[in-house]
N, C-alpha and C positions, 0 to 999 in steps of 0.2 A: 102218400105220406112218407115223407125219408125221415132217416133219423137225425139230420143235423138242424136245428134251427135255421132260417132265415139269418144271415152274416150282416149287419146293419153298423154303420158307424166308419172311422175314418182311423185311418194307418198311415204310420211314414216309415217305410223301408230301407235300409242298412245301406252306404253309400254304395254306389257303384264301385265291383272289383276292378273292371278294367281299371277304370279313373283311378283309384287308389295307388294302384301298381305304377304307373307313369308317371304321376306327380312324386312318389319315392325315388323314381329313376333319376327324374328331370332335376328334383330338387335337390338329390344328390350332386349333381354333376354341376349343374348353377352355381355363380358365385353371390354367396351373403346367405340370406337365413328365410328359409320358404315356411309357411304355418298352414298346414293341412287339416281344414273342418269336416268333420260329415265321413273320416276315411272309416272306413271299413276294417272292423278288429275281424277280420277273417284269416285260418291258419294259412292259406293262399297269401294274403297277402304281408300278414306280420314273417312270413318267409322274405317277402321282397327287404323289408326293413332289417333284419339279421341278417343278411347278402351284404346290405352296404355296410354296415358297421362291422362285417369281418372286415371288410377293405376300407376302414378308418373314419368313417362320418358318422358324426354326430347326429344323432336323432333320438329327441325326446318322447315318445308315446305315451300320452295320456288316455290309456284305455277308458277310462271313466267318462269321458267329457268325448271322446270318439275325436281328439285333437293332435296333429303330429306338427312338432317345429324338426326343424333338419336344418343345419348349420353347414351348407354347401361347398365345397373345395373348390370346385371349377372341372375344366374338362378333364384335365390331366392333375386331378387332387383325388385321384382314389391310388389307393397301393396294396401291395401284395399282399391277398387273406393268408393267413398262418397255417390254416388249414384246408379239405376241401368242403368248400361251400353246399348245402342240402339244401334244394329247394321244396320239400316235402313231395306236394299233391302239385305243384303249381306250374304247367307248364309256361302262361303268360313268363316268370321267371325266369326260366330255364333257357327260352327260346328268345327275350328281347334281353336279357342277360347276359346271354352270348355275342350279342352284336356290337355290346358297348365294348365286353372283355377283348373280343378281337383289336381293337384299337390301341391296344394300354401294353404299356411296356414291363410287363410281369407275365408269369406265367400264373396259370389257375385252373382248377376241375370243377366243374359243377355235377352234382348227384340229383338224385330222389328218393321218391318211397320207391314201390316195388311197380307200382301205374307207369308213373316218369318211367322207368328202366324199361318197360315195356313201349314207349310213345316212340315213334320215328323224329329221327332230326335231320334224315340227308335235304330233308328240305330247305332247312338254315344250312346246312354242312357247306349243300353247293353253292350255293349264293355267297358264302361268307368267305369261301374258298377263292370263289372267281375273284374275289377283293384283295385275294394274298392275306386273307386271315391265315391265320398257322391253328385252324381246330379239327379235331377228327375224335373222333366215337375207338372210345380207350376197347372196346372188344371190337372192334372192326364190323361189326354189322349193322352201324346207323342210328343204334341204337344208345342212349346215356351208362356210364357216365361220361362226359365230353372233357379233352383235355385242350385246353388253349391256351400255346405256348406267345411267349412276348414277339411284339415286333420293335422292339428295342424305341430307336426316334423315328423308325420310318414309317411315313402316312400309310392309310391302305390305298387300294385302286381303287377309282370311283370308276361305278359298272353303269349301264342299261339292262336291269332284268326282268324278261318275263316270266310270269309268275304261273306255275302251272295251276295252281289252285288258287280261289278267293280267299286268302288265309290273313287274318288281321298278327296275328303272331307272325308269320314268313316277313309279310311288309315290312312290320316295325323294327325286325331283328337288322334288316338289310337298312331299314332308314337311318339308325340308329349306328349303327358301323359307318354310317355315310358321313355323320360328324366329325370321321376321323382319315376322310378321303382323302385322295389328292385332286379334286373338282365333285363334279355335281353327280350326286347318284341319282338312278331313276326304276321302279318301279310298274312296271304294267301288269296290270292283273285283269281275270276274264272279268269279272263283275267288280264293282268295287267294295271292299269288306269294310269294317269299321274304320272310323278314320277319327279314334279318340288319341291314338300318338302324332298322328299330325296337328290336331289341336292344341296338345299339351305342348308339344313344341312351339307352334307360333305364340303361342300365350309367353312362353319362358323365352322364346328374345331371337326363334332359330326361323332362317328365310324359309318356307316349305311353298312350292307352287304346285295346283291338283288341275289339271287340266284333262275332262275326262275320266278315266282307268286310268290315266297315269299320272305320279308324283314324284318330284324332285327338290331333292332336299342338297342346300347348298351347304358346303364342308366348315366346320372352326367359327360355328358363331360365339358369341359371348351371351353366354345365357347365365341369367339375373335371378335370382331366387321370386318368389312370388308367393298371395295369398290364395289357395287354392277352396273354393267351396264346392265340395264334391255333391253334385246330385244324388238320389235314392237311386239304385240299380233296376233297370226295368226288367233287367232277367228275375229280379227278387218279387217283381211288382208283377209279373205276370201270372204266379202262383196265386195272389189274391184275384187278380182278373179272373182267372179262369175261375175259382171262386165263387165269385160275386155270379157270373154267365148262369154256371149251373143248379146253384142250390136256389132253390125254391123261392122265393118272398125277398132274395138278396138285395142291398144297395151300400156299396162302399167307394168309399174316397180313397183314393191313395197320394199323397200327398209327396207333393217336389219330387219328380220322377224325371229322371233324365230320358229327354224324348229325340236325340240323337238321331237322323234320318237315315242313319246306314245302322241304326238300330231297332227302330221304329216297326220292323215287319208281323208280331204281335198284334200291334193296334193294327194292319191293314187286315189280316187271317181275321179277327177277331169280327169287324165290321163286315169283310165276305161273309162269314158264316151268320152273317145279320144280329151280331151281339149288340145290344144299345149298350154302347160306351163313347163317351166324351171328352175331350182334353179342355182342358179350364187355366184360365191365370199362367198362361202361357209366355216366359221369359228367359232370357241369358244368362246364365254362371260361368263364368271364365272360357267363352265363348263357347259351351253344350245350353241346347234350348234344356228347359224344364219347363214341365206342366203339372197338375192335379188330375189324376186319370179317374173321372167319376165311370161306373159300371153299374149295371141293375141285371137282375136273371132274364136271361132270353130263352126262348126255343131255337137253338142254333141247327143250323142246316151243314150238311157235307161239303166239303171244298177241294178243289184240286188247287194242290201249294209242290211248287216247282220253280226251277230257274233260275233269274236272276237274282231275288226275294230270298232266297236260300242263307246266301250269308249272313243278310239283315234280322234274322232269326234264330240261327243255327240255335244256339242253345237254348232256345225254347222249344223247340221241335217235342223234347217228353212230353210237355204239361199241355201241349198242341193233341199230341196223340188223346193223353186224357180225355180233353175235351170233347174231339170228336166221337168218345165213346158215346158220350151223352148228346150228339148229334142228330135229327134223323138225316138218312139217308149216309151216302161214301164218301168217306174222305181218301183221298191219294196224297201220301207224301212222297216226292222222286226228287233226283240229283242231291239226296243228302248220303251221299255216302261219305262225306267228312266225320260223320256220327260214330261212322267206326272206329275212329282215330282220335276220338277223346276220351275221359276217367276211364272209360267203357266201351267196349260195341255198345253201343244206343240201340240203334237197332235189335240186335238181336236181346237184349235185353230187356227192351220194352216190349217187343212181344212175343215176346215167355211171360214174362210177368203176367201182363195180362192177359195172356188165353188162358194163365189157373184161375186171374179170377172172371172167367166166361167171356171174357171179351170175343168179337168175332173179328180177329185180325191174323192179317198174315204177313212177311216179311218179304220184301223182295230183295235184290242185288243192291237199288240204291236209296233205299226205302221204305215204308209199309202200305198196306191198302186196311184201313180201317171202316165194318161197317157198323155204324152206328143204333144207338135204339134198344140194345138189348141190354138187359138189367146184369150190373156187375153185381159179382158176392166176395164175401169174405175169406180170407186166405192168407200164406203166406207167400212174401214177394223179397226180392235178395237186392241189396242195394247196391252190391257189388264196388261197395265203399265208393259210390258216386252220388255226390250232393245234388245235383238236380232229380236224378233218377227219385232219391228218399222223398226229396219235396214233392217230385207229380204224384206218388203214392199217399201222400198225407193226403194230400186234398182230393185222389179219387175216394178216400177214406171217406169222404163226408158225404157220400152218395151211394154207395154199397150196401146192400141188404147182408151185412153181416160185417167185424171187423177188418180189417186189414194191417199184419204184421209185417211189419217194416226191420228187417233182418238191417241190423248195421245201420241205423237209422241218423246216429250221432254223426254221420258225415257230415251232418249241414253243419258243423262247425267250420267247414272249406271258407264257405259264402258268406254265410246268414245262422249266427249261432242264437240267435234268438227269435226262429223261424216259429218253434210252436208252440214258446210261450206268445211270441205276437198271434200265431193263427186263434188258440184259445180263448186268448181276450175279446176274441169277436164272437166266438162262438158258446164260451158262459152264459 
């Protein structure tokens, strides 16, 4: 007998972060007036929107209605922020921000909170470097604030990079410098990572060819403003999956869910670990598939989750560990040591967390070995002000023989600020 009800009924989750964030970019930089539905009032992302309107674009935000217009300048229609630019929590920001400022004939600094100032950038540094960007990390160790000086009228170089990591951030920042090349940039990475800036680009009017791990994007196109219908985020819809898997008598819908194939590795972990979950009403939004992700509770099994699949996941990897508490048998997570390099060590904060409340996990070099089956309790766990970290802990919440405190819980206002009044309503 658990303590939470059976989760029954149907949800539609907070648009997609990424999507949000590149349709701000894209419709910035586009010329004429882009109308953005379904975006995301995330502090992540209403940072990308206070970016561009230091540097002069118009953008309307109708918080209420989740609707942005942006009245777009063109490639060379942004100008010199007055001050330096915060991007809070957000490194999407920070990191595809710098690619665009490299190009533009002003100088500019980008900041954050005290996470940013901790996150590595020689990863953008060198890449944007090799282009004759003029950016460098203002304390010299790689780390933010970044200062990026103008290159007056002259293009940057268009490079061939390879990419030591599957990093959807690295690519975008270097594709994204590439609009402002002198020829074609190119891209190769080990696995291929998200490829929601290469969509938003082809949609707004720029040549982008994906041949394989590697992409190339051709320099000075004329990108056209557009009507953007941002899918639900499936990193948001995956807290209810997992959800739905584990609690007892569950069955929830989650409704126009962006089912993006360099996204999609949830829904494959989910069906390994034999979750019955289905995708329904399956269609196009400004070229991202969407679906309806119907889920009922399973008895899920342990899995080994590695390799290539790694990126198409990365930030579900928490609410992944969750689950497999409530597995039987072991779960192996490996090659995510990207975890270390987001809000948080992932890793090592997932499990700490969970060995107070009894879980039987242990951490390795490039991620953890979880075994499944054994009853979690109640406790206190530290969110270490990271928004996904707070959301796997709500929802191991509903399966615990005893509370679980969620220290710094308010982070989910990053993603998904209305994470648990929507969990709630399912579970009244």
């Amino acid at each position: 007998m658990t303590k939470t009800k059976p989760l029954i009924g149907s949800i539609q989750v907070p648009g997609d972060k990424s999507i949000s964030h590149r349709a701000i970019m894209l419709g910035s930089i586009a010329e004429g007036t882009t109308t953005i539905y379904n975006f995301l009032q995330g502090l992540d992302c209403i940072a990308t929107i206070n970016a561009f309107r230091q540097m002069g674009i118009d953008i309307n935000n109708d918080a209420d209605n989740n609707k942005v217009v942006i009245k777009g300048k063109g490639l060379y229609g942004l100008k010199k922020p007055d001050k330096v630019i915060d991007v809070g929590n957000s490194g999407t920001t920070i990191r595809l921000l710098s690619g665009i400022l490299c190009g533009q004939g002003f100088d500019s600094v980008l900041t954050g909170d005290n996470s940013i100032r901790s996150r590595p950038m020689n990863r953008i540094i060198t890449p944007l470097s090799m282009m004759n960007g003029k950016i460098k990390s203002v304390s010299g160790d790689g780390l933010p604030p970044l200062e990026i000086s103008s290159r007056g009228d002259k293009p940057l170089k268009a490079i061939s990079y390879t990419s030591p990591v599957a990093s959807a951030q690295v690519k975008s920042s270097i594709l994204l410098a590439g609009l402002y090349a002198d020829g074609q940039t190119r891209v190769i990475e080990p696995n291929l990572s998200r490829n929601h800036t290469e969509i938003t680009l082809n949609y707004f009017g720029a040549s982008i060819n994906q041949e394989g791990n590697t992409t190339t994007i051709t320099p000075n196109p004329r990108l056209k403003g557009q009507v953007v219908n941002v899918p639900g985020d499936i990193s948001s819809a995956a807290y209810f999956i997992a959800a739905g898997l584990i609690v007892p008598g569950s069955k929830l819908l989650i409704k126009d869910v962006g089912i993006n194939p360099t996204r999609d590795g949830i829904i494959e972990i989910c069906r390994k670990m034999k979750g019955n979950i289905s995708l329904e009403n399956i269609r196009e939004w400004n070229g991202e598939q969407v679906a309806d992700i119907y889920v009922e509770h399973s008895n899920l099994q342990g899995v080994d989750i590695g390799g290539s699949i790694i990126p198409r996941l990365i930030d579900e990897l928490p609410i992944i560990a969750i689950m497999a508490c409530f597995a039987d048998g072991t779960t192996t997570i490996r090659d995510a040591e990207e975890l270390m390099v987001k809000e948080t060590n992932r890793i090592d904060v997932m499990v700490n967390n969970l060995q107070a409340l009894g879980a039987n996990i242990i951490g390795t070099d490039d991620g953890m070995i979880i075994r499944g089956g054994k009853p979690l309790f109640g406790g206190k766990v530290e969110s270490k002000n990271d928004h996904r970290i707070a959301m796997s802990f709500a929802i191991a919440n509903l399966m615990t023989e005893g509370d679980v405190d969620i220290v710094g819980q308010d982070c989910v206002n990053i993603s998904y600020p209305s994470f648990f009044d929507d969990l709630n309503s399912l579970i009244s």
